[in-house]
N, C-alpha and C positions, 0 to 999 in steps of 0.2 A: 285380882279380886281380893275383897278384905277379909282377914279373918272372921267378922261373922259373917260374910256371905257365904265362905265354904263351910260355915257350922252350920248356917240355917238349912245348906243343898247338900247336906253329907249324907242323912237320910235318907232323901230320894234316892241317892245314889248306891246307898248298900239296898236297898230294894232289889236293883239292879241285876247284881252277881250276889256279893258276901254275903249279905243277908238275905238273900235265895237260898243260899249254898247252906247258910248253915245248919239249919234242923235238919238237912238231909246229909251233912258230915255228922251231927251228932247220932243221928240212925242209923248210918251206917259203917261208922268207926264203933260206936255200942255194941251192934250185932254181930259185927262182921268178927271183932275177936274174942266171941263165943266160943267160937268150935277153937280157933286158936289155944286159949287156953284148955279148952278139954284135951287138946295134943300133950299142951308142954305137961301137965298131969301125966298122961299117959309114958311120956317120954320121960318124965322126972328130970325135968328142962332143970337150967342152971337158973338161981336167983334173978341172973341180971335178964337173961330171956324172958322172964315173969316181970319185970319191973318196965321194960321195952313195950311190951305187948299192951300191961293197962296201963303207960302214957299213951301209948296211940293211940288206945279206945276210948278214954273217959279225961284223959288231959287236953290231946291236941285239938279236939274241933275248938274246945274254948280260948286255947291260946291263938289258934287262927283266927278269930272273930274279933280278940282284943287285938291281934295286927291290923289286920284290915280296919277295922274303924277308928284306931288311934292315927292312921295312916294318912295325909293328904290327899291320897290318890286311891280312895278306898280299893276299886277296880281294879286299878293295877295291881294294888299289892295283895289282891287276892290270886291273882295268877302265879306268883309261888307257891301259893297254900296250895294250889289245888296240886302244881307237881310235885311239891311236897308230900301229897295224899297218895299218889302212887307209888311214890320211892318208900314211902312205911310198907303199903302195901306187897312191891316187891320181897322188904328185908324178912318178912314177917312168914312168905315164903321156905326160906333155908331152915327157919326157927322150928317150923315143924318137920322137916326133913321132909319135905317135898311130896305130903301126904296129899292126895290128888284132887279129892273134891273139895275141902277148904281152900288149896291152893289155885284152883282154877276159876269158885267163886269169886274170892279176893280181887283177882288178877281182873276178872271180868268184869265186878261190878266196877271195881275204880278204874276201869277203860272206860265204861260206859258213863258214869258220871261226868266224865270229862266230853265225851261228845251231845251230852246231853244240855252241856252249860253254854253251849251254844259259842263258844271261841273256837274260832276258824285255826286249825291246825293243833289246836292245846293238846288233844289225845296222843296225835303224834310226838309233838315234844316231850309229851310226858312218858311215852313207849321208854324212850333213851334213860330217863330217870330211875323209871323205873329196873332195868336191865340192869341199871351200873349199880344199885343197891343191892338184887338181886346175889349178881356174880360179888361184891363184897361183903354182903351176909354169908356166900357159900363157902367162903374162904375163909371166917375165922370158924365155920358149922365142920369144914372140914366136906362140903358136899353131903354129909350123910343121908342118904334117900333110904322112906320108910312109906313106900307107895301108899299099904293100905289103909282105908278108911272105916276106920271102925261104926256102928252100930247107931250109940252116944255121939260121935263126932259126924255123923251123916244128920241126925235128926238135930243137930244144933248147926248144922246149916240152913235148915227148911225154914224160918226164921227172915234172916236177911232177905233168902232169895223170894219171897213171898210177901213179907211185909215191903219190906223195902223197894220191890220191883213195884209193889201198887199206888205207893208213896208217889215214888216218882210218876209212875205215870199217871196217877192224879194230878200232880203239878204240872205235867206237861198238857192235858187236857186242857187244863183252867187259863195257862198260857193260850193254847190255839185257837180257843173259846174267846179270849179278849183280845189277839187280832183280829182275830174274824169283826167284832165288833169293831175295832177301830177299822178296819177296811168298809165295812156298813159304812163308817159315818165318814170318815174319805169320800167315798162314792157319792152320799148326800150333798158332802159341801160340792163336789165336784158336779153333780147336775142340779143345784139351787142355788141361786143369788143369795150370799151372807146376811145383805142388811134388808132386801124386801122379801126373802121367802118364796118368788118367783122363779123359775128353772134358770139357770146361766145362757148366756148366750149360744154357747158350744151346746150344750142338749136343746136348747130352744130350737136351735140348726138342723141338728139329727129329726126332731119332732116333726118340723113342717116338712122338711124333706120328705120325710117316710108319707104325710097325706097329700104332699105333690104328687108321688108317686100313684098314691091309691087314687088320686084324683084321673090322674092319666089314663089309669084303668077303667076309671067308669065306676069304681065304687064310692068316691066319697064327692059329697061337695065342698067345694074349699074356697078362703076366703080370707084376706090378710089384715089385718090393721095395724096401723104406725101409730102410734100416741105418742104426744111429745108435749112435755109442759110449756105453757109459754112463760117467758121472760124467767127463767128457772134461772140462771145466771144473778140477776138482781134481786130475788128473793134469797140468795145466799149474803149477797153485798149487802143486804139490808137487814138480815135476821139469823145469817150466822150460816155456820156447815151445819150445826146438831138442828136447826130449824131445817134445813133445808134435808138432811135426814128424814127426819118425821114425815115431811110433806112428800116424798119417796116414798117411805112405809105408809102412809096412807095414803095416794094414789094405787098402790100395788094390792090395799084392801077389795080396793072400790071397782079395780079390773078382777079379782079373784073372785069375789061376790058377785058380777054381772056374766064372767065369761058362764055358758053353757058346757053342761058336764061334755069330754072327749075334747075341749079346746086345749092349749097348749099356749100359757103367757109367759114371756118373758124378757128381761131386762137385757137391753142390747147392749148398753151401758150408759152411765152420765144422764140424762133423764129422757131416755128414750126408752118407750117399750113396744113390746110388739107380742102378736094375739093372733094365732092362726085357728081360725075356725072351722070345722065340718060341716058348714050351713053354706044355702046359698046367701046370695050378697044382700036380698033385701034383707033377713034375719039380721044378718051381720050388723045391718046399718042400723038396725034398733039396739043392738047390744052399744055400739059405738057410738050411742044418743046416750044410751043408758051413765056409760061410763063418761062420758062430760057433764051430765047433769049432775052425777053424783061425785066426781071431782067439785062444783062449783061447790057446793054446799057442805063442803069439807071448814072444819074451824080444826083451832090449833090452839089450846088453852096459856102459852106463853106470850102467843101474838094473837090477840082475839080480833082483830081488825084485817087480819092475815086473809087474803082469800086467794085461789090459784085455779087458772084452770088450762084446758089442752085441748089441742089441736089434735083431729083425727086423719088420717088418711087409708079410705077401705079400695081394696083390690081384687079381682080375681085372677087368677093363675093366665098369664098371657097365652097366648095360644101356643098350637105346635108344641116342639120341645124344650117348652123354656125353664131355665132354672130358678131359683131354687134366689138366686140373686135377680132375674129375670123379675120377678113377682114382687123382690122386696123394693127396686128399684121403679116399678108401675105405684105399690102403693106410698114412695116416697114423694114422686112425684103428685102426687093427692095430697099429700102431706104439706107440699109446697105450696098449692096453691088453698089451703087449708091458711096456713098461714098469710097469705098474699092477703085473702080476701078478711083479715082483720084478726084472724085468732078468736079462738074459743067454737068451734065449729067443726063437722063433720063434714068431709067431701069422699066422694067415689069418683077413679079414676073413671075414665070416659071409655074405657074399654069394661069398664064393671057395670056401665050404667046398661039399665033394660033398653033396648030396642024399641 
């Protein structure tokens, strides 16, 4: 890839992780070593434990944001930062001498940030980082433990644990809120044809199936049609794919506008469609009038001399226990002799026809 194509995708990409992560390091390194410094006060910490404490808070979320996006690999190089974030976390630990609610905040919220960022195992690796900074802050602190948690240093934790917890779980909402969405429209593309808006063939399946069913029971009437364009092959050789598009999308209007509401159209594929109705078959056979008339008189503003039209083939559900391909198979056969007898016409299989 050329250097500007990773400049133009570098954004999208801190979207991602880095630039997720970091209003919520800077919220969380800000707040978090509040109560820290109310310790080292209290403890009348050494200079550099003051000097430690607000680089973590108000230095490093900035210098992690300018790694990550100076970085090639934003992503990746945000996955130090983040065990980086716990290994402060830990050191930051010893500094107060092991004062128990700051320390168990800290420890907690920077585990939880990390299972929150959604990298598979990162919390874990980061456990490690965390420990080794830990046990190497406690050895130049000497271990010194000063359990309690004073008054002042309890209510500037209330803070992090409060703001910060709603933070995040606002972002994590907003996140589940816009897969849900993208799963919505998954599903959409997954039961609609892309280019006519008609169901896909795979739900088209499921649909007629489910009123074979009900037909078998005695609830519904049912009733197949195969439409197929003629000479759709030489309208492409003659006026292109994006012609021979439109003339898709508008075939697929003209079955949407005629089918009757509870019908079920859709594109089997290449220019074949199909139309499973809950009427009986004479109904049918006016819908399948319908939708040839109104294919012929279809115009197409780039080719005004353009005219197209289809062949129909209407069926009802073969007797006994028949499937599902049984049915599509009866009304193709309609189909065929739809076209035998010249194209542009509607025929009913001879087992749909009245008595």
């Amino acid at each position: 890839m050329s250097e500007r194509g990773r400049t133009d995708h570098a954004p999208l990409r801190l979207q991602t992780l880095a630039g997720r992560v970091y209003p919520f390091r800077i919220l969380g390194m800000g707040l978090g070593v509040v109560p820290v410094m109310l310790v080292l006060y209290e403890l009348q910490a050494h200079p550099l434990a003051w000097a430690w404490t607000v680089f973590s808070g108000y230095a490093w979320p900035h210098l992690a944001w300018l790694h990550a996006r100076t970085a090639r690999d934003p992503n990746r190089a945000e996955l130090p930062n983040l065990t980086f974030d716990s290994m402060i976390a830990g050191s930051l630990v010893p500094l107060m001498h092991f004062t128990v609610l700051p320390s168990v905040v800290l420890l907690t919220v920077a585990t939880a940030d990390k299972v929150n960022s959604g990298v598979r195992g990162l919390w874990l690796r980061s456990l490690v980082g965390m420990g080794v900074s830990l046990l190497a802050m406690g050895l130049v602190t000497g271990f010194a433990v000063r359990a309690h948690t004073s008054m002042p240093v309890l209510l500037a934790c209330l803070p992090i644990l409060v703001v910060h917890t709603l933070a995040v779980s606002l972002s994590t909402y907003r996140l589940i809120r816009h897969v849900q969405k993208q799963n919505t429209r998954l599903d959409e593309l997954s039961r609609f044809d892309a280019l006519t808006g008609l169901e896909s063939r795979r739900h088209w399946q499921e649909q007629a199936s489910a009123l074979l069913q009900r037909h078998r029971a005695g609830a519904d009437s049912a009733t197949l049609l195969l439409v197929d364009i003629d000479h759709f092959k030489a309208i492409n050789d003659r006026c292109g794919h994006a012609t021979g598009d439109d003339v898709l999308r508008g075939i697929a209007d003209v079955i949407r506008h005629a089918a009757p509401v509870g019908s079920h159209a859709g594109r089997l594929g290449g220019d074949e469609f199909a139309i499973a109705l809950s009427v009986p078959v004479h109904e049918a056979h006016v819908v399948a009038e319908e939708i040839r008339a109104g294919v012929a008189t279809l115009g197409f503003a780039e080719w005004p001399e353009l005219r197209c039209t289809v062949s129909v083939g209407v069926a009802t559900p073969p007797p006994d226990n028949a499937t599902l391909r049984d049915w599509t198979e009866a009304a193709d056969r309609a189909l065929y002799r739809a076209k035998a007898q010249g194209r542009n016409v509607v025929i009913a299989a001879v087992e749909a026809l009245p008595g």
